[in-house]
C-alpha positions as CSV (number, residue, x, y, z in Angstrom):
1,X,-2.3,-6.9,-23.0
2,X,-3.8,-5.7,-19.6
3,X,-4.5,-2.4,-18.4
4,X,-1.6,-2.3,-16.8
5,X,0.5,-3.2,-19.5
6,X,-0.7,-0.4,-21.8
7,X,-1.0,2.3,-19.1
8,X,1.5,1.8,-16.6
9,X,4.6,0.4,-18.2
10,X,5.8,-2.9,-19.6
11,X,8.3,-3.9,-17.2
12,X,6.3,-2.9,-14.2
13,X,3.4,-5.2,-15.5
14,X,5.6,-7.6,-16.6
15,X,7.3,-8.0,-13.2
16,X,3.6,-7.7,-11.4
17,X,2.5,-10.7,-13.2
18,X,5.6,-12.7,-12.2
19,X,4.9,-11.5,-8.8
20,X,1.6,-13.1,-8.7
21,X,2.7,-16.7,-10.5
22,X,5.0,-17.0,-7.6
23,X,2.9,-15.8,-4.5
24,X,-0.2,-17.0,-5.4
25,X,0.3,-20.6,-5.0
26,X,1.6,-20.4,-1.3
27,X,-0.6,-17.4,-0.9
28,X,-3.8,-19.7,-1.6
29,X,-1.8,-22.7,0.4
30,X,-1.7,-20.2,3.6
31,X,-5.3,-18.7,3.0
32,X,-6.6,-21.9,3.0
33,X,-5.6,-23.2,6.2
34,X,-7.7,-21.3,8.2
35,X,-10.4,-22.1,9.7
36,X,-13.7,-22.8,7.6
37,X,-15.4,-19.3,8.4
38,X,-12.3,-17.8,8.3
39,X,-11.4,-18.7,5.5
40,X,-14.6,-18.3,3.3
41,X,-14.0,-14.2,4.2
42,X,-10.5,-14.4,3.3
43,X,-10.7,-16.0,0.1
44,X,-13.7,-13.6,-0.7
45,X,-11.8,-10.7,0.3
46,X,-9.0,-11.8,-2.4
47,X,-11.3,-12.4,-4.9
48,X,-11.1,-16.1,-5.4
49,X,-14.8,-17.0,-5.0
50,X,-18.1,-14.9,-4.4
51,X,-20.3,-14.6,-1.2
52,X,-21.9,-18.3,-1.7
53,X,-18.4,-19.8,-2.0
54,X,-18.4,-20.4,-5.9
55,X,-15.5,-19.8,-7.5
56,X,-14.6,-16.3,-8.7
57,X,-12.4,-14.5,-11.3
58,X,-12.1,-11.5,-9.1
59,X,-8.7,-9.6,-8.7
60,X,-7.1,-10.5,-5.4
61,X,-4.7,-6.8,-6.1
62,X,-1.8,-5.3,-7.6
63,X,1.0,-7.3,-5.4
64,X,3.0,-4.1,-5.6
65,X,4.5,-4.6,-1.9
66,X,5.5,-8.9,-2.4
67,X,6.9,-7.4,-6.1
68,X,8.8,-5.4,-3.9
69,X,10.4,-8.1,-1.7
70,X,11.4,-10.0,-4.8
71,X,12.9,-7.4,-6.9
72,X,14.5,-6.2,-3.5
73,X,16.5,-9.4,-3.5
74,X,16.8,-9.8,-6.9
75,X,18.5,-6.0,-7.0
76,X,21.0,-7.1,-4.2
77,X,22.0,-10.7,-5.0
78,X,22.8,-9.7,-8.9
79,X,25.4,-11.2,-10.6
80,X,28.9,-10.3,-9.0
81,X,27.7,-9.2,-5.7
82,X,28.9,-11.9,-3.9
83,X,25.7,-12.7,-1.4
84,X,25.4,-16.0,0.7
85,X,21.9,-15.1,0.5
86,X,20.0,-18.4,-1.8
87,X,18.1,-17.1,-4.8
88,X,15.2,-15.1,-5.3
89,X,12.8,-17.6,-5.1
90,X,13.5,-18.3,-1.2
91,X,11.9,-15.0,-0.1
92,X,8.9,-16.2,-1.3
93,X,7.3,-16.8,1.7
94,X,8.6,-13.2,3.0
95,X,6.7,-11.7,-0.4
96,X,3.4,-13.5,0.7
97,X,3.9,-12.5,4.9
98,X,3.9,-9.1,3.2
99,X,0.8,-9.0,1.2
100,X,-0.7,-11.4,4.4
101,X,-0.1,-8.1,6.4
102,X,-1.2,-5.1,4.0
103,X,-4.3,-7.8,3.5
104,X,-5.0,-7.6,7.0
105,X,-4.6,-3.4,6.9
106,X,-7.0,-3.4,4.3
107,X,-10.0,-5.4,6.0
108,X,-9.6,-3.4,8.9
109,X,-9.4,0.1,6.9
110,X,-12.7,-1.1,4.8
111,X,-14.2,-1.2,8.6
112,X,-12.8,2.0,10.0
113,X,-13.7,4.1,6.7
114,X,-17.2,2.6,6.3
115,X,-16.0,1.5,2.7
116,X,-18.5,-0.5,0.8
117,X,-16.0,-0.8,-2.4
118,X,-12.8,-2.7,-2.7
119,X,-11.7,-4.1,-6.0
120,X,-15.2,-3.7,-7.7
121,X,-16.9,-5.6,-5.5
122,X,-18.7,-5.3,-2.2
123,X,-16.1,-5.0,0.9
124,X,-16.1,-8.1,3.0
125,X,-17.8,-5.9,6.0
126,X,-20.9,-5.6,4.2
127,X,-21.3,-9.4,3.0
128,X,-19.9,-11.2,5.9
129,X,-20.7,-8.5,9.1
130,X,-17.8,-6.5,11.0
131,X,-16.7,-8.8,13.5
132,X,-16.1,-11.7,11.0
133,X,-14.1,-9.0,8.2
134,X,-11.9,-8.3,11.6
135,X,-11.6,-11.7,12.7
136,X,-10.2,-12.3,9.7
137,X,-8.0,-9.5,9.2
138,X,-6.8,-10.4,12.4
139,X,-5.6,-14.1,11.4
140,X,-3.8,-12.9,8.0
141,X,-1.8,-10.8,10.5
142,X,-0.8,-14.0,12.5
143,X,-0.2,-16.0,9.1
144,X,2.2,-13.5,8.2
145,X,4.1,-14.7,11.3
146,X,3.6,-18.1,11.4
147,X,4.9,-18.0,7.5
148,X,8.3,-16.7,9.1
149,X,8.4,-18.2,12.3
150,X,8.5,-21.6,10.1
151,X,10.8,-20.5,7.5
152,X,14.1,-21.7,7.4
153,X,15.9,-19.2,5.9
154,X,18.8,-17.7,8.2
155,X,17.2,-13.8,7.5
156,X,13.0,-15.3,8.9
157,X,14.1,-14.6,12.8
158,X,15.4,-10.8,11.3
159,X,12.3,-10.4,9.0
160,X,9.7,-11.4,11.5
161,X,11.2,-9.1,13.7
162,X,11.2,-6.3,11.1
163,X,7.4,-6.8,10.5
164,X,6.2,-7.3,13.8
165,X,7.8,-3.3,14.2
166,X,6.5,-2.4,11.1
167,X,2.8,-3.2,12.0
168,X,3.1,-1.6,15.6
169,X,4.1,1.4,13.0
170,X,1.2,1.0,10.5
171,X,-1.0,0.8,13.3
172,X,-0.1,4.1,15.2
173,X,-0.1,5.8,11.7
174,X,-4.0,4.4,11.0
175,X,-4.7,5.8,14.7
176,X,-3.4,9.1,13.9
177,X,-5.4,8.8,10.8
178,X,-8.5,8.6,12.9
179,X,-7.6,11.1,15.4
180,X,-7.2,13.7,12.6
181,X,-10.7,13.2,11.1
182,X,-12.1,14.7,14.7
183,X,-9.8,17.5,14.6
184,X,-10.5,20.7,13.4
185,X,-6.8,21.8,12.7
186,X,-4.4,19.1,11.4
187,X,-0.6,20.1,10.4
188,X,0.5,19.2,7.0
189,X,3.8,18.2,8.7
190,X,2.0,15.5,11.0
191,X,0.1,14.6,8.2
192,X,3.4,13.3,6.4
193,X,4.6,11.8,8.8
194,X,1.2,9.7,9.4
195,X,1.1,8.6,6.1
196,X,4.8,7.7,6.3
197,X,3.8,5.3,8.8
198,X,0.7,4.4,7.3
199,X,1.7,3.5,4.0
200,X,5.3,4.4,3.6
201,X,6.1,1.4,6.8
202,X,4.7,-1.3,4.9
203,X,6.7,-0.8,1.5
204,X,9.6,0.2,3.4
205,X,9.7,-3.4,5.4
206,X,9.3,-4.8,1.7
207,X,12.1,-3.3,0.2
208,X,14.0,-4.5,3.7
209,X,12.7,-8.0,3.9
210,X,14.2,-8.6,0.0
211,X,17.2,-7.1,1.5
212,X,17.9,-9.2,4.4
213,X,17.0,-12.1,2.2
214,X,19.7,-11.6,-0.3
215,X,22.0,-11.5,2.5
216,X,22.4,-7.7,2.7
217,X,24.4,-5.9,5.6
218,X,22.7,-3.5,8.0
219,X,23.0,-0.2,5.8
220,X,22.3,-1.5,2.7
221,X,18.7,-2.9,4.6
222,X,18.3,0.3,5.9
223,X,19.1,2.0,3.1
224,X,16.0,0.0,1.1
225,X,13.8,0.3,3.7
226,X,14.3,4.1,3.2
227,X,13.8,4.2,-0.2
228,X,10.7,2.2,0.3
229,X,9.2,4.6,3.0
230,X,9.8,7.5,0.4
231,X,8.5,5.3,-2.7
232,X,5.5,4.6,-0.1
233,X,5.5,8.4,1.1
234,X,5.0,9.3,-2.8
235,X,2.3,6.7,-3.5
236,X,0.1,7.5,-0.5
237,X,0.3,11.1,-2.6
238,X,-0.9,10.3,-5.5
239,X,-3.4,7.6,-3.9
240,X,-5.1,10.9,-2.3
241,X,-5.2,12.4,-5.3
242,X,-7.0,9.6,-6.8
243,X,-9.5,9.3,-3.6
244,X,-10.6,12.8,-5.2
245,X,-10.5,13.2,-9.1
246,X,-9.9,9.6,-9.6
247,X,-12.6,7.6,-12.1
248,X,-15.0,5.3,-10.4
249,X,-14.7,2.8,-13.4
250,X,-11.2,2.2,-12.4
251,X,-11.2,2.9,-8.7
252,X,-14.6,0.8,-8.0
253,X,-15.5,3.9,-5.5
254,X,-17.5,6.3,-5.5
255,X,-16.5,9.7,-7.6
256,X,-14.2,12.0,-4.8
257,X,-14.8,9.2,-1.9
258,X,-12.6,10.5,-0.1
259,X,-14.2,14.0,0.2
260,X,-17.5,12.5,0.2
261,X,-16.1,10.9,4.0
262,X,-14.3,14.3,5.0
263,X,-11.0,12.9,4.9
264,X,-7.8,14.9,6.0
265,X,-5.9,13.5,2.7
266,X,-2.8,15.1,1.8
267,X,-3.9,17.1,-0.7
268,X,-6.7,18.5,1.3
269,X,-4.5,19.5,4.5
270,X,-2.7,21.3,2.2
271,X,-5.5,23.3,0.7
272,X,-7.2,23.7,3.9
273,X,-3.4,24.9,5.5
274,X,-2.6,27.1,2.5
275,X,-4.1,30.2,4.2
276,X,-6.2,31.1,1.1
277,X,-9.7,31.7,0.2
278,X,-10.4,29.0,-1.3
279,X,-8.7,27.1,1.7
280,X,-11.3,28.4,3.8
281,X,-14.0,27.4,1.1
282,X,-13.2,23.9,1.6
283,X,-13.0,24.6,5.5
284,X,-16.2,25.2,5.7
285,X,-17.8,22.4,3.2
286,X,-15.6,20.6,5.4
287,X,-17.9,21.4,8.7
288,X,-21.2,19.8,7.0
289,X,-22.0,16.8,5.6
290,X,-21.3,17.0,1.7
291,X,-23.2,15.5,-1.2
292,X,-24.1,15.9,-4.9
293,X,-22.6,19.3,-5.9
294,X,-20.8,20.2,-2.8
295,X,-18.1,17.5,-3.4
296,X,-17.8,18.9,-6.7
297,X,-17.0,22.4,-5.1
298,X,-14.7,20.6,-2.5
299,X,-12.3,19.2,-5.6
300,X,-12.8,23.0,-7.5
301,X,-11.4,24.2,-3.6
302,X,-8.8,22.0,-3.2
303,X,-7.4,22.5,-6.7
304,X,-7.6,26.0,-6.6
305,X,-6.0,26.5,-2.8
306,X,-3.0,24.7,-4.1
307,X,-3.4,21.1,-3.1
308,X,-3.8,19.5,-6.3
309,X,0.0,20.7,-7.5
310,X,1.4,20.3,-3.9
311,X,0.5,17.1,-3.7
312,X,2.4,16.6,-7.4
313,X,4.9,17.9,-6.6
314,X,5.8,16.5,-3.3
315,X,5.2,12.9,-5.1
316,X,7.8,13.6,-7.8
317,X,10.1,15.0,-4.5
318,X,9.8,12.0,-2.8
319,X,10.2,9.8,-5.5
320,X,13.6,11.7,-6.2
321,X,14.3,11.0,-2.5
322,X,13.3,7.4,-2.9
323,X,16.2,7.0,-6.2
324,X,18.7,8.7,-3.7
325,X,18.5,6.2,-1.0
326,X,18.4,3.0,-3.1
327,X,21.7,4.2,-4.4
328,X,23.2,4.0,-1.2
329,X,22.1,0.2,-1.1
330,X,22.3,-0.5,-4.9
331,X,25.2,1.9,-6.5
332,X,24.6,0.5,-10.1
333,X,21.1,1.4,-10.3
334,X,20.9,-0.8,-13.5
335,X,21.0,-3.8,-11.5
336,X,17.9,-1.9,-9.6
337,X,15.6,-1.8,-12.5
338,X,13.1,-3.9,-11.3
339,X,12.4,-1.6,-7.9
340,X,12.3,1.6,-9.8
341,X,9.9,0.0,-12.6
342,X,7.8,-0.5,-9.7
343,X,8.5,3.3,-8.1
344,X,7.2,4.4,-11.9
345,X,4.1,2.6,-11.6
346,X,3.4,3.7,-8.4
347,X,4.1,7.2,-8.8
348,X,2.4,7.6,-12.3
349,X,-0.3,5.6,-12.1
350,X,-3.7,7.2,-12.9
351,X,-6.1,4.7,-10.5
């Protein structure tokens, strides 16, 4: 049984692993038609062969955002519902424009951060040279298009259109990102809503792609995409949490990487908002450069101001949001079992 299996949930890892049977075939299929250099970086980046171009058994990711597609149109063509929409197996190509996109977000974050980890295994920056890992960031974004613009199904026009707004989204939210690590002062209130954007965007268009695929009306899409921006909201959470007390044998990173590179994470805009001491503690570790023993202060700081529970706390808030909203689209939440297996994993899962 894999990790996941025996620390995140059954039915979550059971419904990952179906995930990746069907995506990975026309995932590869897509990859591979790129151009030769192009394509060497991409199918390193994935994990499929090493820097030479042997193959690999490396991890090409979770697949928790095409899962999402799937069990979105699984959840909203059940039995009884009545949907025009064809059966799960058409969105497919919508699951693998969706992990296309988040592929291309992470290529481009591994540049922006500086990140020489992804997966275990060197980020494709440091093998292949920045202007080839965004080059090739760039095309996955245009083979997420092309995927829709060629795909028959009546929803593609709607779904291309959906993604295409999601990305202009994604990409605002990574400039705010940036923007914040040169400011003194960030709001914990713009920091939501930059991670909402960031990360919350991406799952959200998930959870509507399935939807508009299964045939759904306007509210209920909108109504998934919600509860995918709040499931999203909730993971960026506990992924900050993570980026500081998460273990480097799981997270193939560097112990509290994100405090190492001065992040403005959630949990650290809170501590560093909360108007305490120890707020001010991490303030000013925050002003110098931080190695060795100061990024284990930084963690003692932000726990004790208050961001460590905060950030718990909102996830578990948000996740309750999440349930709300995908009642609105899915009132029998039992025929919605595979999208909250998937909010479980994502909220309590420890790397």
């Amino acid at each position: 049984m894999n990790a996941i299996a025996t620390g995140e949930g059954q039915e979550a890892a059971a419904l990952l692993e179906r995930t990746r049977e069907a995506v990975d075939p026309e995932l590869r299929r897509t990859v591979e038609s790129l151009p030769g250099g192009m394509r060497r970086v991409a199918m390193y980046h994935f994990g499929w062969v090493d820097a030479d171009g042997t193959p690999a058994e490396g991890s090409p990711g979770k697949a928790i955002r095409p899962a999402l597609v799937l069990a979105a149109a699984q959840a909203l063509q059940g039995p009884g519902r009545g949907r025009v929409g064809g059966p799960v197996d058409q969105a497919v190509r919508a699951a693998v424009a969706v992990e296309l996109a988040h592929n291309f977000t992470l290529l481009h974050d591994d540049v922006i951060d500086e990140d020489v980890r992804r997966r275990g295994r060197a980020t494709a920056w440091t093998v292949f040279g920045t202007p080839d890992a965004i080059i090739t960031g760039d095309a996955m974004m245009a083979l997420a298009q092309r995927l829709l613009a060629d795909d028959p199904h009546p929803a593609a026009a709607a779904a291309s259109s959906r993604l295409s707004a999601c990305l202009v989204e994604l990409c605002a939210g990574q400039q705010a990102d940036c923007a914040f690590e040169r400011r003194p002062d960030v709001a914990l209130e713009e920091c939501l809503t930059m991670a909402t954007a960031k990360t919350g965007a991406l799952l959200g268009c998930a959870c509507a792609l399935g939807a508009l695929y299964a045939g759904a009306g306007p509210d209920e899409v909108d109504a998934m995409d919600a509860f995918g921006r709040e499931a999203g909201l909730a993971f960026q959470l506990i992924d900050d949490l993570i980026g500081i007390w998460g273990d480097p044998t799981h997270t193939g990173k560097p112990a509290g990487a994100d405090l190492i590179a001065r992040k403005k994470s959630l949990p650290v805009v809170a501590a560093l908002t909360s108007g305490t001491r120890a707020g001010e503690e991490l303030a000013a570790l925050y002003a110098g450069s931080m190695t060795g023993d100061d990024v284990r202060r930084a963690a003692d700081a932000v726990e004790r101001a208050g961001g460590r529970d905060w950030a718990q706390a909102q996830a578990a808030d948000r996740m309750g949001r999440a349930v709300q909203q995908l009642s609105r689209a899915v009132p029998d939440l039992g025929a919605a079992g595979g999208l909250l297996a998937l909010a479980e994993f994502v909220t309590r899962r420890t790397r």
